[in-house]
VMD Tcl script that draws the C-alpha trace (Angstrom):
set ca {
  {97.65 61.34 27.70}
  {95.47 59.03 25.54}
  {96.28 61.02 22.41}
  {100.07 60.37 23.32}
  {99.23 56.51 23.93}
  {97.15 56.67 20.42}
  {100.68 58.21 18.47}
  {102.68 55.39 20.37}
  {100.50 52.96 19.41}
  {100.33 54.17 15.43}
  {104.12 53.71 15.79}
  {104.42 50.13 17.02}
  {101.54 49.42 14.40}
  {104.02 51.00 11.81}
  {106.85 48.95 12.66}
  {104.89 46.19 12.74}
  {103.74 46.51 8.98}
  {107.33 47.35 7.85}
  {109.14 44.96 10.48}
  {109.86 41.92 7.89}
  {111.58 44.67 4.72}
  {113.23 47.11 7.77}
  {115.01 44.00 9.24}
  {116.59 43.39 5.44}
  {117.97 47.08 6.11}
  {118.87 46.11 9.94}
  {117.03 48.90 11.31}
  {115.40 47.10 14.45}
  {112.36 48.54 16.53}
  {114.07 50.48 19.12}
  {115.85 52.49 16.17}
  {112.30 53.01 15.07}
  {110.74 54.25 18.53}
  {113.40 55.84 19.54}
  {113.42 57.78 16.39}
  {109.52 58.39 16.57}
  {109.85 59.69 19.98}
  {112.65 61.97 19.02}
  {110.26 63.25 16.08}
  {106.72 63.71 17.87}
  {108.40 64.52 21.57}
  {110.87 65.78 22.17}
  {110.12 69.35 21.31}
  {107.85 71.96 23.56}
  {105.56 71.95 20.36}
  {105.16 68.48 20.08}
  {101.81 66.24 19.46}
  {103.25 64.30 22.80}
  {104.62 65.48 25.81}
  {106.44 62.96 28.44}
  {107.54 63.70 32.10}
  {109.86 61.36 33.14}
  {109.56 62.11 36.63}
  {105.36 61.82 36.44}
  {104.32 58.34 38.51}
  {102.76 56.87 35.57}
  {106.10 56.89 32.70}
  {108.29 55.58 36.01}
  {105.25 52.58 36.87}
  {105.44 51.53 32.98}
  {109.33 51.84 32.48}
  {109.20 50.11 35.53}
  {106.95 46.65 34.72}
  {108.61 46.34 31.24}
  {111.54 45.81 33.10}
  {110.24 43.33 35.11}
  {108.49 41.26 33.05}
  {111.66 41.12 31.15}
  {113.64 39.95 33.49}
  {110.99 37.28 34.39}
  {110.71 36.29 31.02}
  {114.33 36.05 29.82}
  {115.51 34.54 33.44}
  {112.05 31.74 33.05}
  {113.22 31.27 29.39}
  {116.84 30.30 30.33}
  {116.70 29.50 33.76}
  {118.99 26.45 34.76}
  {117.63 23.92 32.64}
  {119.67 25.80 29.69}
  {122.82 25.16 32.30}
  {121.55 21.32 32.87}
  {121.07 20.54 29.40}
  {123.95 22.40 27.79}
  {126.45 22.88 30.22}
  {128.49 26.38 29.01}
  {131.83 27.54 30.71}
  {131.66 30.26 28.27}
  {128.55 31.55 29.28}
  {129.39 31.21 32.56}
  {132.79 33.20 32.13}
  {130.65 36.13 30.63}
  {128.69 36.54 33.37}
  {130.44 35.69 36.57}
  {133.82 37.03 35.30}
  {133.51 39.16 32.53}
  {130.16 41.27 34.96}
  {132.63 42.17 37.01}
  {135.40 42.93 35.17}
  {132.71 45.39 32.65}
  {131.86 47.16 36.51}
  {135.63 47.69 36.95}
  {136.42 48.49 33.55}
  {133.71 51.09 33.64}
  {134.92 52.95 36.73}
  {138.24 53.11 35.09}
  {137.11 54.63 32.19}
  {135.12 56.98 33.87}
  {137.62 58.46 35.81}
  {139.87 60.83 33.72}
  {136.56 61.78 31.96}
  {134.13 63.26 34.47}
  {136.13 65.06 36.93}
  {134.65 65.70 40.03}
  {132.01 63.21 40.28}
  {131.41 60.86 43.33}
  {132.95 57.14 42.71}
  {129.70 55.70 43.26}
  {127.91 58.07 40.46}
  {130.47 56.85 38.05}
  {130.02 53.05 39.60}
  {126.26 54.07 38.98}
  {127.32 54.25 35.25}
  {129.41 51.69 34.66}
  {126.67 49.37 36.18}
  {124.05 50.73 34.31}
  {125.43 50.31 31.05}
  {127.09 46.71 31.89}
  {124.00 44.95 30.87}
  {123.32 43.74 27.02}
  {120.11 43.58 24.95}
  {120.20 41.15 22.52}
  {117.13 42.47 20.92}
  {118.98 45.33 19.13}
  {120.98 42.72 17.23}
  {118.47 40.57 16.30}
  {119.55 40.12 13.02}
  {122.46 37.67 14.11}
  {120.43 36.23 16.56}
  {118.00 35.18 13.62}
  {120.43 34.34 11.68}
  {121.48 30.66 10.66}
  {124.69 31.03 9.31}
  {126.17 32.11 13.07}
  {126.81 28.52 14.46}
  {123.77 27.68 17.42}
  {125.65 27.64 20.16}
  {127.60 31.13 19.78}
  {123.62 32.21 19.67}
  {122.83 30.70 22.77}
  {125.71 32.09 24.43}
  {125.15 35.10 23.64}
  {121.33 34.73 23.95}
  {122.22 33.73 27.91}
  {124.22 35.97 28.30}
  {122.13 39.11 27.68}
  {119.15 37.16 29.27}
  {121.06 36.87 32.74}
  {123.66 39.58 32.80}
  {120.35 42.66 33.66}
  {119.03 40.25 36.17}
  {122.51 39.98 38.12}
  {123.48 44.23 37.34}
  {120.20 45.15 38.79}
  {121.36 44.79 42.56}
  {124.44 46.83 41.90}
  {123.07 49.61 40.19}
  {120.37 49.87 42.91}
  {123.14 49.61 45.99}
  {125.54 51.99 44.22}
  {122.40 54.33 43.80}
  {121.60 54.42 47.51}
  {125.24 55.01 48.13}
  {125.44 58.24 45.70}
  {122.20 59.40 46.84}
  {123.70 59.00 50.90}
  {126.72 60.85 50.04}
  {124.67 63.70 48.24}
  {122.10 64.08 51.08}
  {125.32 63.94 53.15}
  {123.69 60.93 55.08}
  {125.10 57.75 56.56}
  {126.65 55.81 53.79}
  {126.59 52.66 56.03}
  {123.33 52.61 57.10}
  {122.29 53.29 53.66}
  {124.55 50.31 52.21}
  {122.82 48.36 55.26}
  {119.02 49.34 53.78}
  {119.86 48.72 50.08}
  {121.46 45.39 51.12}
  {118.17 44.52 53.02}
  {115.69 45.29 50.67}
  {117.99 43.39 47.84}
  {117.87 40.41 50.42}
  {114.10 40.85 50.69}
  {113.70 40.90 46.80}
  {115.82 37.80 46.64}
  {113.48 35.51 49.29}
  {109.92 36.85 48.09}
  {111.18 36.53 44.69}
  {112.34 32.94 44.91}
  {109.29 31.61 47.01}
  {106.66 33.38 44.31}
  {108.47 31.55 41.46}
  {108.92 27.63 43.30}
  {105.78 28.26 44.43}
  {103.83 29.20 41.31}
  {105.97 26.43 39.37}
  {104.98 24.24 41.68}
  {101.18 24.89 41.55}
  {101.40 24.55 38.21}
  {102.92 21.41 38.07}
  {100.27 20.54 40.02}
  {96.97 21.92 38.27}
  {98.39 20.42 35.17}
  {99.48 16.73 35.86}
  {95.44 17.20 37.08}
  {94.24 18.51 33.66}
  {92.56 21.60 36.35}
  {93.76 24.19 33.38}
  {92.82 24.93 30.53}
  {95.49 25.20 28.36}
  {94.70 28.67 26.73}
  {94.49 30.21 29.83}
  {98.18 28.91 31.77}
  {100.13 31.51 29.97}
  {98.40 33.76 32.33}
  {100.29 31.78 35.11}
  {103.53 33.19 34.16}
  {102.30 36.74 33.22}
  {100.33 37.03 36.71}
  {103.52 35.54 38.83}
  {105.72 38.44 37.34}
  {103.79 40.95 38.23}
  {102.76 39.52 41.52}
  {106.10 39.63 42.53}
  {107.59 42.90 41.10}
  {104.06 44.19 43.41}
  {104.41 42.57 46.21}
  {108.17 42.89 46.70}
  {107.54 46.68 45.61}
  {104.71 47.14 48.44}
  {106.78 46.03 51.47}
  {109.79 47.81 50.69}
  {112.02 45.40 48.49}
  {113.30 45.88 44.75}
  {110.71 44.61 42.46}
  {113.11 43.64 39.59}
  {115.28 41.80 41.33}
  {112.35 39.85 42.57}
  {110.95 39.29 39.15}
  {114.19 38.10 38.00}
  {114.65 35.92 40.69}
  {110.92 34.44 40.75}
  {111.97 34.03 37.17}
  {114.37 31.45 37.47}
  {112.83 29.66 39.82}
  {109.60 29.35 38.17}
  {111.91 28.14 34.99}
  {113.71 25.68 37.11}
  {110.63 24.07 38.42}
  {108.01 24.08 35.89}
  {108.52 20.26 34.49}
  {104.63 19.59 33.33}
  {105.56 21.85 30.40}
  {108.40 24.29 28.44}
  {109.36 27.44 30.44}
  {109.31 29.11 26.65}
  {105.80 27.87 26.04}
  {104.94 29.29 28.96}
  {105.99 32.90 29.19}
  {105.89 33.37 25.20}
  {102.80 36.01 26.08}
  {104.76 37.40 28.87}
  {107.59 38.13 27.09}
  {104.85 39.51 23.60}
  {103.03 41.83 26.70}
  {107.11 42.64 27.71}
  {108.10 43.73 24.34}
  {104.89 45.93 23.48}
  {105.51 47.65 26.59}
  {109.21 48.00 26.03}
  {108.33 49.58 22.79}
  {106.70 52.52 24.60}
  {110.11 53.20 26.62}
  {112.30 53.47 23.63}
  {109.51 56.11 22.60}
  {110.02 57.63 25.83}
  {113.71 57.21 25.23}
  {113.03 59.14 22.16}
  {111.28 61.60 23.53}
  {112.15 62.49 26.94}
  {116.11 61.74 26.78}
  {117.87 61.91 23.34}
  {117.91 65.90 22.50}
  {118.65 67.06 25.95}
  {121.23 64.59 25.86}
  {122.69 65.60 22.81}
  {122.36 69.47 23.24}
  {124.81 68.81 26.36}
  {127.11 66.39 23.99}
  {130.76 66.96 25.51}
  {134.05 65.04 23.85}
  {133.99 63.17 27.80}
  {130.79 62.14 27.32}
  {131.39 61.24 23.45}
  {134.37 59.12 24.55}
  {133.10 57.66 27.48}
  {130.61 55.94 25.29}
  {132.59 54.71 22.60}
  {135.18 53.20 25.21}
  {132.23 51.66 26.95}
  {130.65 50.51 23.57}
  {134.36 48.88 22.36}
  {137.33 48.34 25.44}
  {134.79 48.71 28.52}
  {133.40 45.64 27.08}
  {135.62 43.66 24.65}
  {138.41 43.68 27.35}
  {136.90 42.09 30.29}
  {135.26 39.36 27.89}
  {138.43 38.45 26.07}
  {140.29 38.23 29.59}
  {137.27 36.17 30.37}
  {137.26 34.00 27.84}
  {140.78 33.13 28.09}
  {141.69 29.07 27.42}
  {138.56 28.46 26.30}
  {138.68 26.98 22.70}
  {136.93 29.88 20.90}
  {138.36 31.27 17.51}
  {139.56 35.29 16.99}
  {135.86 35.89 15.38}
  {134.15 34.32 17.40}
  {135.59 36.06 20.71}
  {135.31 39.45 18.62}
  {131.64 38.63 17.70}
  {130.91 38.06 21.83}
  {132.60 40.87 22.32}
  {130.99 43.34 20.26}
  {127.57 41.69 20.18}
  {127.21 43.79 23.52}
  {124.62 46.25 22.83}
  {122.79 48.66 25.50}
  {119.10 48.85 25.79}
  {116.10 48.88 27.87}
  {117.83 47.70 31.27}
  {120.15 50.76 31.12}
  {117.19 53.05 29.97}
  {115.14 52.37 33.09}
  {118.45 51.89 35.20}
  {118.88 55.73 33.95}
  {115.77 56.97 34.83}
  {115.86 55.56 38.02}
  {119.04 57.31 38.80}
  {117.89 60.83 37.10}
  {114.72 60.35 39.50}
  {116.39 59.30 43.07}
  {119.44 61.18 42.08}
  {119.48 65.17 42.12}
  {121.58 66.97 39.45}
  {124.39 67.93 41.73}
  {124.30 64.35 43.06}
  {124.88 62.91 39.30}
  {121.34 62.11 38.49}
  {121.91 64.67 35.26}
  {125.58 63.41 34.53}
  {124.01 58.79 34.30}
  {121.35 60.10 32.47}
  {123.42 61.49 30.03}
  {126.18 59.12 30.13}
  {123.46 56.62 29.51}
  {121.74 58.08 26.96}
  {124.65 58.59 24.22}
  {125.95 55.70 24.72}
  {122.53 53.32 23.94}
  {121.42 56.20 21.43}
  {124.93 55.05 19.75}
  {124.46 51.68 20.50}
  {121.09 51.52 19.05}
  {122.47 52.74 15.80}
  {125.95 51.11 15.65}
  {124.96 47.52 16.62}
  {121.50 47.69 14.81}
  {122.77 49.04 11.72}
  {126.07 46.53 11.99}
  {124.55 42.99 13.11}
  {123.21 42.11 9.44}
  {126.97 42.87 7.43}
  {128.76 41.06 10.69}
  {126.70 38.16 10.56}
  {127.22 37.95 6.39}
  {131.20 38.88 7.38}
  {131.14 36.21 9.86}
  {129.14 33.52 7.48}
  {131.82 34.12 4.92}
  {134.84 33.33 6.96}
  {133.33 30.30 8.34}
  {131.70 28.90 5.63}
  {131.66 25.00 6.93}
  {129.92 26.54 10.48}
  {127.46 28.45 8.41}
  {124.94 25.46 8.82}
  {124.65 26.66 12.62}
  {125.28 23.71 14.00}
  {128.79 23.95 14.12}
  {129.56 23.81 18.20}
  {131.37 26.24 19.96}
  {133.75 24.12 22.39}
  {133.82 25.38 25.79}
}
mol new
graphics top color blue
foreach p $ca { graphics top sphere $p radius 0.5 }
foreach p [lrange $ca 0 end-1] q [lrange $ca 1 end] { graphics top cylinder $p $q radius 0.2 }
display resetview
């Protein structure tokens, strides 16, 4: 275990040396870890060995998530919506969510024969949430006006956060109908412990916001020490939720904004800016274990369904329900096409698949998400990595007078 931790670690160090001339190529970490993982684990003679379904892989995947999901949902949280008020935004995610869940289903249909509706809404789910971090390079970049950043910086931020209750509640329903159980009382129980997340989640983030507020109008702090506040509040309520019988994401996300909405004594990215550093190191080791544990078996059961299900998820699943959703807003062609296919998959749907291969037996569907899953972010890893540098230069040179980035985009 600690020799596989010590390889890990070497790799992350790696990147870290070669981060600033890889970025000029657009290869982003998760290409890099991913990669790694597929190189030193994937094979029965391999320096490291992962089992997805030991206690410890699931408890890490796990609290990456969450802290995430704190993080991103603190960072934004609704001052973003206060400040900068964003129809767009908010078409992505209350209309264009949806539609991507739909959308998915559909797709999924004609492909995979035979499998449950709520295994393929278990899929469609799972991959509906974006990760901005594996196009970083237009993120970072200056010529993309600020705002089409920010919306899609939101967007990814919030859309996990608000798939996370739907991939757990169309989990419990798959795993009901495998077990041949109740499907309503499980509904009932997922619904419940969602509802559970939701309050404990909401009460841990006012409250720690507003102790906060408190112990620093009071100079009680000292300043190096309050990003611990933030860190500590994640994980107390991913724990706590966890221990009496809620969803622990949902509850980080949720404590998240809530903590971001209340904290006024000083800036919600100030504060969770070691969070989201402790987030990313641990995400790190799940693209290893993405690497690893996931790609070849994937790949040595590679059928044309499961080839095209992930390119129509990558391109129509996902361009569709955003340029319905963006419809009468002001927005040029490029810039709805940049939205559109600035939607790549990462760590939510990772841990959202090994959730489902774990919970989920293989004649349930666990086998069938975890593949689904896994070609399509092992694509998405390499198409929108590899493809965010040119499409921001592409971009930059059609819109020369918004290269500045502070060219508005009009809601």
């Amino acid at each position: 275990m600690s020799a596989g931790i010590g390889f890990v670690l070497a790799c992350v160090v790696g990147w870290a040396l070669l981060s600033a001339r890889l970025r000029r190529w657009s290869v982003t970490a998760p290409i890099v870890l991913a990669l790694c993982g597929l190189v030193l684990g994937s094979t029965p003679d391999s320096p490291v060995h992962v089992n997805i379904k030991a206690g410890s892989v699931r408890e890490l995947v796990e609290i990456s998530l969450a802290l995430i999901l704190f993080t991103d949902a603190s960072r934004i949280s609704a001052h973003w919506f206060q400040r900068r008020p964003s129809l767009v935004a908010a078409r992505l995610l209350l209309i264009a969510l949806p539609l991507m869940l739909v959308t998915g289903v559909l797709a999924a249909l004609p492909l995979f024969h035979g499998a449950e509706l709520a295994v393929l809404a278990v899929i469609a789910a799972s991959l509906a949430p974006t990760d901005a971090a594996l196009g970083a390079s237009v993120m970072d970049d200056e010529r993309i006006p600020l705002r089409l950043r920010e919306v899609i910086n939101v967007e990814s931020g919030l859309n996990d956060g608000l798939a996370t209750p739907f991939v757990l509640f169309f989990i419990a329903i798959a795993s009901a109908e495998g077990a041949n159980t109740s499907v309503a009382a499980a509904s009932v129980e997922a619904i419940v412990d969602i509802l559970v997340a939701i309050a404990f989640g909401g009460v841990i983030g006012w409250l720690g916001g507003r102790l906060l507020n408190h112990a620093q109008a009071r100079a009680w702090a000292l300043p190096d020490q309050i990003p611990l506040v933030a860190l500590g509040l994640a994980l107390i309520a991913y724990f706590s939720t966890s221990a009496v019988g809620g969803t622990g994401f949902i509850a980080a996300f949720v404590a998240g904004v809530t903590f971001g909405s209340t904290v006024t004594s000083a800036s919600p990215t100030e504060l969770v800016g070691f969070s989201q550093r402790v987030g990313s190191l641990l995400s790190y080791f799940v693209w290893f274990i993405f690497g690893a544990a996931f790609l070849r078996p994937a790949f040595e059961q590679l059928t044309w369904q499961l080839l095209a299900y992930a390119a129509l998820s990558l391109t129509v699943v996902r361009m569709l329900p955003v340029s319905l959703s963006l419809l009468g807003c002001e927005l040029g062609r490029d810039d709805r096409l940049l939205i559109g296919w600035l939607g790549p998959r990462g760590l939510a749907s990772i841990v959202f698949a090994l959730i489902a291969f774990d919970q989920l037996a293989p004649s349930e569907g666990g086998t069938l998400v975890a593949n689904v899953v896994t070609i399509t972010v092992g694509l998405s890893v390499l198409a929108h990595g590899l493809s965010a540098g040119p499409i921001a230069a592409r971009y930059a040179a059609r819109h020369l007078p918004a290269s500045s980035g502070e060219t508005p985009v009009r809601d």
